[in-house]
C-alpha positions in Angstrom: -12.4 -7.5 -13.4 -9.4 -5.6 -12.3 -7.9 -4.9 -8.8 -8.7 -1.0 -9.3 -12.3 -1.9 -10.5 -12.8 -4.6 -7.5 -11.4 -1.8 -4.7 -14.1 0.8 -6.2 -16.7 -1.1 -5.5 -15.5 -2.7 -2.0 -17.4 0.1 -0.2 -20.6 -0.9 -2.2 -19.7 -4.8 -1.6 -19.7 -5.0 1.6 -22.7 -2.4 2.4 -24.3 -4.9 -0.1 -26.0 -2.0 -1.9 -24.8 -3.3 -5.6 -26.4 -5.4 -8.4 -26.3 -9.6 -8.7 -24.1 -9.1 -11.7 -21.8 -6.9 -10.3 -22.1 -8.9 -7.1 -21.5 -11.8 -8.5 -18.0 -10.3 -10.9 -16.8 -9.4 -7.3 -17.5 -12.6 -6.0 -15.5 -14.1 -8.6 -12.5 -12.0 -8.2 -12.1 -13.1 -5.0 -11.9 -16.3 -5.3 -8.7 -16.1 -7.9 -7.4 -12.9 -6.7 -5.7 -13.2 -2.9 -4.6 -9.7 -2.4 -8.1 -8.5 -2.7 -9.5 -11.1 -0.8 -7.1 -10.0 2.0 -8.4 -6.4 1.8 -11.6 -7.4 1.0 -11.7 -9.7 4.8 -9.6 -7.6 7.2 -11.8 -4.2 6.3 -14.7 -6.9 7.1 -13.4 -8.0 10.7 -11.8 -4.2 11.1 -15.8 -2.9 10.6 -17.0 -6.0 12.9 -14.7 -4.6 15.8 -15.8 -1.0 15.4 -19.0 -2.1 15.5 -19.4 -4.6 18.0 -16.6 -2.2 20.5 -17.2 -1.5 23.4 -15.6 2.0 25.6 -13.4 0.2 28.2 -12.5 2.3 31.7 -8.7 2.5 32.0 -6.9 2.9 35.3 -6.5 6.0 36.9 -2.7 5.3 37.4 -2.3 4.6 33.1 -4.9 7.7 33.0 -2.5 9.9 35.0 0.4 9.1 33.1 -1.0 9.3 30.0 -2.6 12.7 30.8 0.8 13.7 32.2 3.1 12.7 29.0 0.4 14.6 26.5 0.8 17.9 28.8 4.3 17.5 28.6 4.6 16.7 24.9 2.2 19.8 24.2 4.6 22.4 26.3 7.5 20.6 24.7 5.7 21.5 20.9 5.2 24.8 22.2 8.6 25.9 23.4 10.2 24.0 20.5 7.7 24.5 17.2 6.7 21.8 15.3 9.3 18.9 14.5 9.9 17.5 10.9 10.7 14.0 10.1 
């Protein structure tokens, strides 16, 4: 199995909506193949976090200033235009 062919079915994969053999091909990719093993783990812990997160209150002070910079950034944008890179 290639690196394409293992990164089509990583969606599948990890829903765990595929066949045994293809499981199994995936499976075995993995254990040779490090780079997709490292894709293959952190979108696992990255879909863990979003599902197991949790909305957190922040402080009215970081609130305030936060609210405060994106107001001044937006009338900034709109005197100015957009800004290329």
């Amino acid at each position: 199995m290639k690196c394409s062919e293992f990164l089509q079915e990583l969606t599948n994969y990890l829903d765990g909506v595929i066949d045994d053999r293809t499981k199994s091909e995936l499976e075995d990719h993995l254990a040779w193949c490090h780079n997709c093993y490292v894709v293959c783990d952190t979108t696992k812990k990255t879909i863990e976090i979003y599902r197991d997160s949790q909305l957190y209150e922040l402080p009215e002070d970081l609130r305030t200033r936060l609210r405060s910079a994106i107001v001044s950034k937006c009338q900034q944008h709109k005197k100015t235009g957009p800004q290329s890179v």
